[in-house]
C-alpha positions in Angstrom: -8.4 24.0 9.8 -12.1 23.1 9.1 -12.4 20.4 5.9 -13.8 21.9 3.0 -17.1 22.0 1.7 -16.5 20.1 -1.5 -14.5 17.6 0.9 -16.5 14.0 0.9 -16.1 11.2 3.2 -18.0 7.9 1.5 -17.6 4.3 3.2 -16.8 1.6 0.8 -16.4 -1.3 3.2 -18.3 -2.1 6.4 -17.2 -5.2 8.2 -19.7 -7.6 9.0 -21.4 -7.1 5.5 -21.5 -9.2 2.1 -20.0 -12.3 3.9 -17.0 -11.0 5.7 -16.1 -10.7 8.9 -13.7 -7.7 8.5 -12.3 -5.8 5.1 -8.6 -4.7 5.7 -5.7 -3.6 3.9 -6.5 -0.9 1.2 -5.1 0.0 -1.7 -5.7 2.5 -4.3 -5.1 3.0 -8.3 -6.6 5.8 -10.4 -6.2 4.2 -14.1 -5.5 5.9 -17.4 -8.8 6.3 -18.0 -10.1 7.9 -14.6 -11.8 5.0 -12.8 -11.0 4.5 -9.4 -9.9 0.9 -8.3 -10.6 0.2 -4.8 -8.6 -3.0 -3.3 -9.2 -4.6 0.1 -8.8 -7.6 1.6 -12.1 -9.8 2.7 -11.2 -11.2 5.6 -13.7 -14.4 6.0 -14.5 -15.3 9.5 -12.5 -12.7 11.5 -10.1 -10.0 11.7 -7.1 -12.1 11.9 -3.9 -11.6 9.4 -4.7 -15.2 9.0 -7.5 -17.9 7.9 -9.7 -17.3 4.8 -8.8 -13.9 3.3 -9.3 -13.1 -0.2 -8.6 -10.0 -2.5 -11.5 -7.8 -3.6 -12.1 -4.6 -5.7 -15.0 -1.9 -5.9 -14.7 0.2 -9.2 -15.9 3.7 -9.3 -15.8 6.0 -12.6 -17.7 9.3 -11.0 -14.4 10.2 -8.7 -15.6 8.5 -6.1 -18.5 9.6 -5.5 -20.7 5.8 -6.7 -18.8 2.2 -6.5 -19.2 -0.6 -7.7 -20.8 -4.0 -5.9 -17.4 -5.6 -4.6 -15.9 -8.1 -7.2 -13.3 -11.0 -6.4 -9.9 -10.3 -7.3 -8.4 -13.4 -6.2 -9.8 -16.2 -4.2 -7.5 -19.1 -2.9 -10.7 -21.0 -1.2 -9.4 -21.2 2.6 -5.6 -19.6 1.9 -4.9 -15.9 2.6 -4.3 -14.3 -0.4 -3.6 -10.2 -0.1 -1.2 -7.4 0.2 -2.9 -5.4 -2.9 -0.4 -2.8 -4.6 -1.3 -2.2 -7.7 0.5 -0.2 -11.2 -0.4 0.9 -14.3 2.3 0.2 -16.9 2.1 3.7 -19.3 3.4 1.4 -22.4 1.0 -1.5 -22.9 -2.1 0.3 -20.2 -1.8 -3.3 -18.3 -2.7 -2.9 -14.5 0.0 -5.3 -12.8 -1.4 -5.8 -8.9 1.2 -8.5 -6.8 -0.3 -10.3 -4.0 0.8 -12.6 -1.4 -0.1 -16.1 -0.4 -0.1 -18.6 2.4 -1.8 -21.4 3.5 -4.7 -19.7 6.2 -3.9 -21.7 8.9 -0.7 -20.0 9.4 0.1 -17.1 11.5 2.8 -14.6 10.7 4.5 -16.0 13.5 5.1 -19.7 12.5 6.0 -18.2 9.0 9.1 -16.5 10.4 9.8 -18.9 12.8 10.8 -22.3 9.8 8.2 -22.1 7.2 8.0 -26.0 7.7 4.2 -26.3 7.5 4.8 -23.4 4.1 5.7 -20.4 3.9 4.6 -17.2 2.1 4.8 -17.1 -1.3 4.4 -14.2 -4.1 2.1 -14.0 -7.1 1.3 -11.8 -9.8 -2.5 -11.1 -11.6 -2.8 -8.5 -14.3 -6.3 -6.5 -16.0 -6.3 -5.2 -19.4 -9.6 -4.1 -19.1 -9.6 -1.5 -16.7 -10.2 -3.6 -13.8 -13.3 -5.0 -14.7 -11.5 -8.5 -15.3 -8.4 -9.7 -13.8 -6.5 -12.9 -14.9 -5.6 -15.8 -12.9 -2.9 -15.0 -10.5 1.1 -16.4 -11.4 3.4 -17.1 -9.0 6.5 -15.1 -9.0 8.4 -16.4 -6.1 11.7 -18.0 -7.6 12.8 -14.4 -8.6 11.3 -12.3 -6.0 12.1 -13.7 -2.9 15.2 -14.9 -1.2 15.3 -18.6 0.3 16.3 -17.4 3.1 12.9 -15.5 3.7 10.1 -16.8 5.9 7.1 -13.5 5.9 7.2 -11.8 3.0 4.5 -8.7 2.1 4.0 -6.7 -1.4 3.2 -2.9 -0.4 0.6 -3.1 0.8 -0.8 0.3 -1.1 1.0 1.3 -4.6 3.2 0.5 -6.8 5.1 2.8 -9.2 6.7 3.3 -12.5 9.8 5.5 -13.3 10.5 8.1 -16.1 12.8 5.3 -17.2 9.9 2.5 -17.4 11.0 0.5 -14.6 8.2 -0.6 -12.3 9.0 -0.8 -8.7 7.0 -2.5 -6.1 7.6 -1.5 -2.4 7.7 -4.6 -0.4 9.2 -6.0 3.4 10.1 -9.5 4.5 11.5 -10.9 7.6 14.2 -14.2 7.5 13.7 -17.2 9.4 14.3 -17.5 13.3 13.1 -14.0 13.8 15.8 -11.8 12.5 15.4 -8.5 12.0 12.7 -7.3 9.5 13.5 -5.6 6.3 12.0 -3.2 3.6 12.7 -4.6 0.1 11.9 -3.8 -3.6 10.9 -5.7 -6.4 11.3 -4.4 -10.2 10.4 -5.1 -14.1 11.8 -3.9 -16.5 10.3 -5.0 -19.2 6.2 -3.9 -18.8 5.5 -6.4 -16.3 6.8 -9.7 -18.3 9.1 -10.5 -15.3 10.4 -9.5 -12.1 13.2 -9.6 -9.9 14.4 -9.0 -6.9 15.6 -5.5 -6.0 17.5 -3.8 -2.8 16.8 -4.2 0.7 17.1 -1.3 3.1 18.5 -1.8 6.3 17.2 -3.5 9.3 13.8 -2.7 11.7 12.1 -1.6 8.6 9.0 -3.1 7.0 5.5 -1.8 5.2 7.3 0.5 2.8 6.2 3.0 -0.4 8.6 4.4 -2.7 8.4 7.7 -4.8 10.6 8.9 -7.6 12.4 12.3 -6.8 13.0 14.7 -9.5 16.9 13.9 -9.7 15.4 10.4 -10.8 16.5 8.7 -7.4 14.2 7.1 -5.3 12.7 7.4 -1.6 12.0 4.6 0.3 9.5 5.7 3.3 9.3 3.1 5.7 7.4 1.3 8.6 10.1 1.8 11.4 10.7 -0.7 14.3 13.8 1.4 15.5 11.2 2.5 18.8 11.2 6.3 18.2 7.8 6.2 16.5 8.9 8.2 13.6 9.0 7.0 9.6 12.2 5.8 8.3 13.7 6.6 5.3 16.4 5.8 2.5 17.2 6.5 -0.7 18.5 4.7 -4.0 20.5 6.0 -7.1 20.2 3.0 -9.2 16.4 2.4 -9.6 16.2 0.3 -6.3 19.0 -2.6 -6.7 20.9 -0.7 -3.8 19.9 1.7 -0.8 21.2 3.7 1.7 22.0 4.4 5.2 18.4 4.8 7.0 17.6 8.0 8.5 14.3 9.1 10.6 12.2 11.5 9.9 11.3 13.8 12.7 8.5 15.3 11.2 6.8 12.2 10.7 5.0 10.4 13.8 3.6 7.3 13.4 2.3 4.7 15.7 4.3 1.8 14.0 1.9 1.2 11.1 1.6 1.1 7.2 1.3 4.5 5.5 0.7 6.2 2.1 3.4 8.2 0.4 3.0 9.7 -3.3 4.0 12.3 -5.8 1.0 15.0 -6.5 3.0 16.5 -9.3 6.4 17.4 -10.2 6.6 20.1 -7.1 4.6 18.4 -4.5 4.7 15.1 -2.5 1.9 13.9 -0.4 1.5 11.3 2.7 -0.4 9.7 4.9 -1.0 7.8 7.9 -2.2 7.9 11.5 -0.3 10.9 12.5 0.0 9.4 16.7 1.4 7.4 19.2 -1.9 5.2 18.8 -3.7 4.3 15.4 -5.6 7.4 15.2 -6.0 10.9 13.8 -5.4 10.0 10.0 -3.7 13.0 8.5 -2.8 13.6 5.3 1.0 16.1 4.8 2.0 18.0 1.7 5.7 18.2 1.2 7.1 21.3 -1.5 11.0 19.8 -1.1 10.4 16.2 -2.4 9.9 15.3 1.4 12.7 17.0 3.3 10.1 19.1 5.2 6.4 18.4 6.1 4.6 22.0 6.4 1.4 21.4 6.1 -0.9 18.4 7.8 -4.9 18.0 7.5 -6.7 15.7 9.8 -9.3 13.3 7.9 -10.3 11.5 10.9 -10.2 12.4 15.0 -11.2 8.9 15.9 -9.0 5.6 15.5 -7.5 4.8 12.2 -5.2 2.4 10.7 -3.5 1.7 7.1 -4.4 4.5 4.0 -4.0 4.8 0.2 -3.7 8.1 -1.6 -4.5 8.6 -5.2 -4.5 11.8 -7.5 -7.9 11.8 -9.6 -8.3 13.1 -13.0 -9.3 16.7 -11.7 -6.5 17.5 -9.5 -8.6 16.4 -6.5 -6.7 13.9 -4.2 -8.2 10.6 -2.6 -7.6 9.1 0.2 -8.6 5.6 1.2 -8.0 4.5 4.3 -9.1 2.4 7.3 -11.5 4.0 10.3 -13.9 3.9 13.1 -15.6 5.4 15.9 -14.8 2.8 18.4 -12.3 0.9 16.5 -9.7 1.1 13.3 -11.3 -1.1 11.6 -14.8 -0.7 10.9 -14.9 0.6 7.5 -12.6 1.3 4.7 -13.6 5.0 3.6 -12.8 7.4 0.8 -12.0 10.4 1.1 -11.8 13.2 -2.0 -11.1 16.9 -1.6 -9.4 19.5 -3.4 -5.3 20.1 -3.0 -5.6 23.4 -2.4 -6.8 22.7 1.4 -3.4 21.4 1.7 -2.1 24.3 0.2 -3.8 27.2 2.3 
């Protein structure tokens, strides 16, 4: 079905542009107040997971339309510092974003392998301002990660915040001597103050994002290694301390790859993610069931894609930032806004 004419496509990032090699790993956050937050990570001198990567924002308050020039989030000099998934606690308005830290000269691979050289480690920064200010990152490790973890990765994407207060942060980490990976959550329960370690979800699962059903249980949509190329999921009835047996989802082709999975409103889910074999063809799905069937799909982009963030702005209209390109997935991080109601026809 042909995009809409009140559908826009903006790019935010362009590799190669203000002092950075590449711009990966989006996440998205519409706030209380309507401004759109924007998160990527800058990676430095290449496109590498590793070396010199630090965590940016662009702000936009006209629905995406205008940003902001790009601000630093967090900057660990030559460390990688990333994995952007940020929440807006409804009490106190505070805008919790977890990151993720290792020294840059370490690939995922010697991570996992001992950690003897360091290991990854997790951190917490906060805004109460919006996002135009964000306060020096904490580090959160000692009750968020297991020691028997090498890789560990918050989201990357959003976070989210149950009827009951509970934040829950979709996360994965893989132990030492390259056992099987694992999707993971981490919680607060009290506004962001402190956090702990949730539930894991079984293994060959990874980049995860979590919605709340309407029974108050939640989905777990997962980043599958189990070589079927479709999304895994499982689901928890105790606010993400335990989760169930895995299932896949047939409807739900994906290239192994991160994707985007939120609630639109009380009867609608949405998702999206390189709907292929190959990264490529970013397609966004509306779901009527909370997720048990996929009904209707819209492509965004033909051309190669990669990771995606969907937000809901103030007007109904939906957002969708995401990673594409015409030769390659990662030439740009782009926004796109149009109206539910393609999705709906």
């Amino acid at each position: 079905m042909a995009a809409p004419k009140d559908m826009t496509q903006t790019d935010v990032w362009t590799a190669g542009t203000d002092g950075y090699h590449s711009y990966r790993i989006p996440a998205l956050l519409v706030t209380r107040k309507g401004t759109l937050l924007a998160f990527c990570e800058g990676r430095r001198n290449s496109r590498s997971d590793a070396g010199d990567i630090d965590l940016l924002v662009k702000r936009s308050s006209d629905g995406g339309r205008t940003w902001s020039p790009q601000l630093p989030v967090s900057d660990m000099g030559t460390d990688t510092i990333g994995n952007p998934c940020p929440v807006q606690d409804r009490k106190t308005g505070t805008i919790w974003l977890p990151l993720t830290r290792n020294p840059g000269d370490l690939t995922e691979r010697e991570i996992e392998k001992e950690g003897s050289r360091g290991t990854r480690t997790v951190w917490m920064t906060s805004s109460r301002d919006d996002g135009r200010s964000w306060a020096a990152p904490h580090e959160i490790t000692s009750t968020t990660k297991d020691p028997g973890w090498g890789w560990y990765a918050t989201g990357p994407g959003n976070a989210i915040q149950t009827r009951t207060g509970r934040l829950v942060v979709p996360c994965d980490h893989r132990r030492f001597a390259g056992q099987a990976r694992h999707s993971h959550v981490i919680y607060s329960d009290d506004s962001g103050q402190s956090w702990k370690l949730g539930g894991s979800a079984q293994p060959d699962t990874n980049e995860c994002a979590v919605v709340e059903l309407n029974d108050g249980s939640l989905l777990l949509n997962m980043r599958s290694y189990h070589g079927k190329n479709r999304r895994a999921l499982a689901r928890s009835t105790d606010g993400g301390l335990t989760w169930g047996d895995f299932k896949l989802d047939e409807a739900l082709i994906e290239p192994v790859c991160q994707a985007s999975f939120i609630r639109y409103d009380r009867k609608r889910l949405l998702f999206s993610n390189p709907a292929s074999k190959k990264r490529e063809r970013m397609t966004v799905r509306l779901s009527r069931d909370e997720g048990a069937a996929w009904p209707v799909s819209r492509v965004l982009h033909e051309g190669p894609a990669a990771y995606s963030a969907l937000g809901v702005l103030k007007d109904g209209s939906v957002g969708c930032l995401y990673e594409r390109g015409a030769k390659g997935s990662y030439e740009t991080i782009s926004f796109a806004r149009f109206p539910v109601g393609w999705l709906e026809s």
